[in-house]
N, C-alpha and C positions, 0 to 999 in steps of 0.2 A: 339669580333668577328664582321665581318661585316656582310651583308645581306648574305642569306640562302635559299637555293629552300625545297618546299613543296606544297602538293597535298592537295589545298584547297575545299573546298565543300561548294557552295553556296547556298541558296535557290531562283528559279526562276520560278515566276505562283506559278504553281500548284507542280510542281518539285522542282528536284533540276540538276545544274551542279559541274562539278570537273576539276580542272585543276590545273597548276603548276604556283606556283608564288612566289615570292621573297621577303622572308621577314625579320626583324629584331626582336629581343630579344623581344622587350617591346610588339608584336604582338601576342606573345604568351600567352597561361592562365600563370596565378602567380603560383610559387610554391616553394620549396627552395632549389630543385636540379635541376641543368642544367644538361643535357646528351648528348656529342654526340655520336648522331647514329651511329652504324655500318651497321643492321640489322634489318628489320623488318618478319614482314610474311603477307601470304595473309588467310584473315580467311570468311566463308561465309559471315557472320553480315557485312564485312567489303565492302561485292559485294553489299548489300541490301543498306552502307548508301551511300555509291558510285554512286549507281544510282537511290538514292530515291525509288527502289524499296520495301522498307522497310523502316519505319518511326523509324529511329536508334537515329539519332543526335537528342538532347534535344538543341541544340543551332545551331546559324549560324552566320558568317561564322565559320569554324573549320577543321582544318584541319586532314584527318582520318587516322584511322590504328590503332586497337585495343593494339598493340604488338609495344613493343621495346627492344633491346638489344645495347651496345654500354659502351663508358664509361664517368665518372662524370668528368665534364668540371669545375663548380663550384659549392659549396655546403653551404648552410648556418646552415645545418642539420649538428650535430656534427656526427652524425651514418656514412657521409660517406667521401669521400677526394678525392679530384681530383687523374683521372688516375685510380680509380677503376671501376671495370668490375659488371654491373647491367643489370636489367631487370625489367620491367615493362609489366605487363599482366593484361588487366580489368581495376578494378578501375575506369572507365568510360573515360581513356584516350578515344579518336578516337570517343566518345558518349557523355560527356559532357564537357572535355578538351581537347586543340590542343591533339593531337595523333603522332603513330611512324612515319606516312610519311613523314620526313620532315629530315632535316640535324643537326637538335638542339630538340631537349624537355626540357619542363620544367612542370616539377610535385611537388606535393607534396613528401615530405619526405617517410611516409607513403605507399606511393603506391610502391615505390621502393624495389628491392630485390637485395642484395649482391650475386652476382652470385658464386655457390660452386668453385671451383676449377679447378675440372674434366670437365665443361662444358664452352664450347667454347662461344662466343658473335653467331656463327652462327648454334650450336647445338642448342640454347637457341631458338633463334626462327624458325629452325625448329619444335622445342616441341611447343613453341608458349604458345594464351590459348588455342590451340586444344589437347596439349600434356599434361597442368595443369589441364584442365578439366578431360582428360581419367584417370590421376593421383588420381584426387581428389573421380570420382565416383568409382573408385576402390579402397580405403583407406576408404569410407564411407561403400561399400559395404562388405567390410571384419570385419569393425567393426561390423554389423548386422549379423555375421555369415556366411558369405560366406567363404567357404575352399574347396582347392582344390580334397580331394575325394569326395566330393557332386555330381559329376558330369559336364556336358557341361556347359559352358558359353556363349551365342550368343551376337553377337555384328551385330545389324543393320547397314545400312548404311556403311559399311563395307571398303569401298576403300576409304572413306574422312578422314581428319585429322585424326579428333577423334576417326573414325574407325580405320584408319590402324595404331595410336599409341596406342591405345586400344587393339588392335588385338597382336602388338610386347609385350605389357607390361604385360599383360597377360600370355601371350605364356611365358614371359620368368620366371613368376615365376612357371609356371606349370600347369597351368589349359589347360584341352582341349577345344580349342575356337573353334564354328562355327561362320565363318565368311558369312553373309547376304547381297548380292549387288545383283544390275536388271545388272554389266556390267558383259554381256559375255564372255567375253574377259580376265577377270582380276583373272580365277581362280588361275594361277600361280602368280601371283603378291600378291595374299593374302597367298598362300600355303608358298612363300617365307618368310613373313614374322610372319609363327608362327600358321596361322590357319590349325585344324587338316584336317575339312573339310569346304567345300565352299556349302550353298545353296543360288540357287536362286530366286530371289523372284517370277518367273511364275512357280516355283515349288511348293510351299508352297499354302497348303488346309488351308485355315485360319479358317474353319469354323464356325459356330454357336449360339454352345451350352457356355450354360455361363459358363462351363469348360469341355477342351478337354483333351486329354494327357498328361502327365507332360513329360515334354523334358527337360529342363533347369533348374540349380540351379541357373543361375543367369545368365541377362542382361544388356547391354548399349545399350540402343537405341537412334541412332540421328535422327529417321524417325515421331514419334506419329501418330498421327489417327487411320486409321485399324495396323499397324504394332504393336501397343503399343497394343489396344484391346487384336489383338493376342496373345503378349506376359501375357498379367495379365491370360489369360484364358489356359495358358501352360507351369506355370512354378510350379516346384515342391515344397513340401511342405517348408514353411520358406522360400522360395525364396526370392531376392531380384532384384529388375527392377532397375536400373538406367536410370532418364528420361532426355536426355542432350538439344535433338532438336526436331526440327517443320517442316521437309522439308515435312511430307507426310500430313500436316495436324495438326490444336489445338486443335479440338475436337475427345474427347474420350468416345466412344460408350462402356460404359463397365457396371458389377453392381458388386453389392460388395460382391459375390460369391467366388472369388477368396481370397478374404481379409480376411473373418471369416470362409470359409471352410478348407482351405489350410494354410492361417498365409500371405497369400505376399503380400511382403512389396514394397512399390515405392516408391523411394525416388527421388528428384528431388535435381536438381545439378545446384547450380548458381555459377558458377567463378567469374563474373565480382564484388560480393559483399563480398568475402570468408573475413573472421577475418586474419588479420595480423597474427595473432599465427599461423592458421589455413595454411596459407596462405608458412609462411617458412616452416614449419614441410613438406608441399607436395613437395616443391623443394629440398629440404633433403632427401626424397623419390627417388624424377626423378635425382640427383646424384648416388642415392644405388641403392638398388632394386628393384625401377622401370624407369631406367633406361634404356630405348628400345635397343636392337640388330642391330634390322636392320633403323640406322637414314639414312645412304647413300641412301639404298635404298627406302624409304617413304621423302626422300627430293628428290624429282624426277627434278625439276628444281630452282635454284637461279637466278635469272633476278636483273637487272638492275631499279632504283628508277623509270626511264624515260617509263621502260616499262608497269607503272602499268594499265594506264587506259585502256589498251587495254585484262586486261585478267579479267575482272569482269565478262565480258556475261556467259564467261566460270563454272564460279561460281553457276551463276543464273540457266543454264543449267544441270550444275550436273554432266557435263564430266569431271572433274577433278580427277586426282587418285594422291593420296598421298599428300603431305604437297610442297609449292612455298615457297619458300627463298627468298627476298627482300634484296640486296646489295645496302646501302647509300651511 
């Protein structure tokens, strides 16, 4: 192959910048699968290293994007063979190795995933790791006992990724999901795909007391701070929290009332380090049975490589609904 465009990210001052630049193989981190790209996605962490607004990248330069999909160009890893169809999510691609924005990757063996069958190079990253993560904190959470006559499920943050793949995967094995967002506007956008009912968040009396009503047998939350408080202080008995994000806040104002009164349980949910076991078992999942209904609709826009540095802000701002598809 000859030179290659990608969306490098430098460090400058105090900052950093990002731009497009042309590179060759040897540019790349080492690994012993080459991939070309089909498809990437756009995911928050990905706005944060993009614009330094978040201390993402452990190295520089590097080029980002947590997410890849596309197919094996060369391989020195007997597990895979040129022409087959993968995906990489996490693993620190786009945070401590080149990443998906670029026309080539090259990874470790390891981080790679044989993509099942039934899933396209661009279903793949619309699931992204917005759609591995919703997979994973609901496969952890059903291990701990979550089933669906226990009652409501709430999912924070509601309209992002990981909310509205959350909100379909849910929805489609049968729980009743409330779905939790401040946009106005997006109560048919959640009803569409799968939440029974929409609240929103200047509705919600967060209260107090170190425990209020039990509402919930179970939560995803992408929001923490008060939204996380709230939820440990109102969810039913054995409950289980899934903690995925940080947009409302890190700190958690709680006590451990809920924990030894009640039994609930938080579990915290890292994708970017899941065990390789751990790791196929959930894409084996987002093939079967969790498997989202509505991808059309939660892939709300695919854009072009060229277009990326322009929708970060949007990111950073929060106005985004549903999942961006990145065409290489």
């Amino acid at each position: 192959m000859s030179e290659f465009k990608a969306l490098r990210i430098k460090k400058s001052g105090d900052g950093v910048t990002c731009g497009f630049e042309m590179l060759q193989l040897a540019d790349l981190s080492a690994g012993e699968v080459v991939i070309k790209s089909q498809f990437s996605g756009i995911n928050y962490k990905d706005a944060l290293a993009a614009t330094g607004a978040g201390k993402i990248l452990k190295t520089f330069p590097l080029t980002g994007g947590i997410d890849v999909a596309g197919e094996v160009e060369t391989s020195s890893d007997a597990r895979f063979t040129p022409g087959q169809r993968v995906v990489v999510t996490g693993c620190g691609l786009g945070e401590e190795v080149d990443g998906g924005y670029s026309e080539y990757v090259r990874v470790a063996g390891d981080s790679v995933i044989a993509l099942p069958d039934n899933i396209s190079c661009w279903e793949a990253m619309c699931l992204g790791t917005a759609g591995f993560t919703a997979a994973l904190a609901i496969t952890r959470m059903e291990r701990n006992g979550l089933q669906r006559d226990l009652g409501d499920v709430v999912v924070t943050g509601a309209t992002g990724g990981v909310g509205s793949l959350a909100t379909s995967m849910l929805s489609g094995l049968g729980y009743s999901v409330v779905g939790v967002t401040g946009k106005k506007a997006s109560r048919e956008y959640l009803q569409s795909i799968g939440a029974s009912r929409v609240l929103f968040r200047d509705e919600i009396s967060y209260g107090a007391r170190p425990l209020e009503k039990a509402l919930w047998a179970g939560a995803i939350d992408n929001v923490g701070g008060d939204t996380l408080a709230w939820l440990t202080r109102t969810m039913h008995w054995w409950g289980n929290i899934a903690s995925i994000g940080m947009a409302g806040g890190v700190k958690l104002n709680t006590t451990v009332l809920p924990f030894i009164l009640r039994g609930v349980n938080l579990l915290g949910i890292n994708s970017v380090h899941t065990p390789r076991e751990e790791r196929l078992a959930v894409w084996q999942r987002l093939a079967g049975d969790l498997r989202p209904g509505h991808l059309e609709q939660i892939g709300t826009k695919t854009l072009p490589l060229s277009a990326l540095p322009d929708t970060f802000e949007d990111y950073l701002n929060g106005t985004v609904v549903g999942r961006t598809v990145i065409e290489i």
